[in-house]
C-alpha positions in Angstrom: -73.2 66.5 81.3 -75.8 64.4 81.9 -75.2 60.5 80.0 -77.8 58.7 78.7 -78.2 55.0 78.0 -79.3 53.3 75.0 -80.5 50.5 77.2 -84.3 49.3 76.7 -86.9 50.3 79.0 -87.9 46.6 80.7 -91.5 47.2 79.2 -90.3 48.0 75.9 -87.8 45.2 76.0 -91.1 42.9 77.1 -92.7 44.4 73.8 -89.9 43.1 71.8 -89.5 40.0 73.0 -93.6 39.1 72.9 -94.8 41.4 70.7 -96.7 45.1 71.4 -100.7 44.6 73.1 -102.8 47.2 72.0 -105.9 48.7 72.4 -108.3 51.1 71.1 -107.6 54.4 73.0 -110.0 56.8 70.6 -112.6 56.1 68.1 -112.1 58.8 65.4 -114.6 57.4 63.3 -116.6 53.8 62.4 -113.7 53.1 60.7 -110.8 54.9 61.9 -109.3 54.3 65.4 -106.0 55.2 67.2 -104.7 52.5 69.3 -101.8 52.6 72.4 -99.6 49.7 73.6 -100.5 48.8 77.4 -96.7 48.2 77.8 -94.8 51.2 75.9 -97.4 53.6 75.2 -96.4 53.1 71.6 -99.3 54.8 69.5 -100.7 53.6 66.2 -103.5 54.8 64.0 -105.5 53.6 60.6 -104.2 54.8 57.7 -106.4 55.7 54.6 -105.1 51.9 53.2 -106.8 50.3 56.7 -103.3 49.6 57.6 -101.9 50.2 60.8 -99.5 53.5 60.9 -97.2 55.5 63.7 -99.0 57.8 64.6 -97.5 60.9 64.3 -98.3 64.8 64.7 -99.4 64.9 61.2 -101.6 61.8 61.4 -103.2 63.5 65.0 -103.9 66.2 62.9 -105.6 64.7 60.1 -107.3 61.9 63.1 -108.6 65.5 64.6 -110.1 67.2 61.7 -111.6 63.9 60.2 -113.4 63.1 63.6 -114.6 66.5 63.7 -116.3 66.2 60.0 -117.2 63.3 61.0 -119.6 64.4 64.6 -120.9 67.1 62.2 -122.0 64.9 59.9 -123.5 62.2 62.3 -125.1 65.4 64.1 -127.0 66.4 60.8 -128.2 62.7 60.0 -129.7 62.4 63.3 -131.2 65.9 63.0 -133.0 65.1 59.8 -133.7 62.2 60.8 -135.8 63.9 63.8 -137.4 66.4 61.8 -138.5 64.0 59.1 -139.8 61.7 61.6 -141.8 64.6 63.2 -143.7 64.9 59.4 
């Protein structure tokens, strides 16, 4: 039986003590970004408030779909902006 300690890694033990340093690992969109602590890898996203969230399998989910709606949409502004450019 393998034991397994409770003990805190020394990087998450640094977060706690001084506080997590994030950083913007993916733009979803403008206004929505997923962030990761340089330390822990702890990951956080923006939640529909513009509060900071865990970001869990459910909130990668929705952060997929809404990034995907969101190139579509930024695809067809540029392409009508192109073909009413052209005119």
């Amino acid at each position: 039986m393998k034991k397994t300690s409770n003990a805190p890694t020394p990087m998450k033990l640094y977060c706690s003590l001084f506080g997590h340093n994030y950083v913007v690992s993916k733009k979803v969109t403008s206004h929505v970004k997923e962030y990761t602590c340089k330390c822990c890898k702890k990951q956080l996203t923006t939640n529909s408030n513009g509060d900071l969230t865990e970001l869990t399998p459910k909130f990668k989910e929705i952060n997929s779909i809404l990034e995907e709606m969101y190139m579509r949409r930024t695809l067809r502004s540029q392409e009508k902006a192109l073909s009413s450019s052209i005119y």
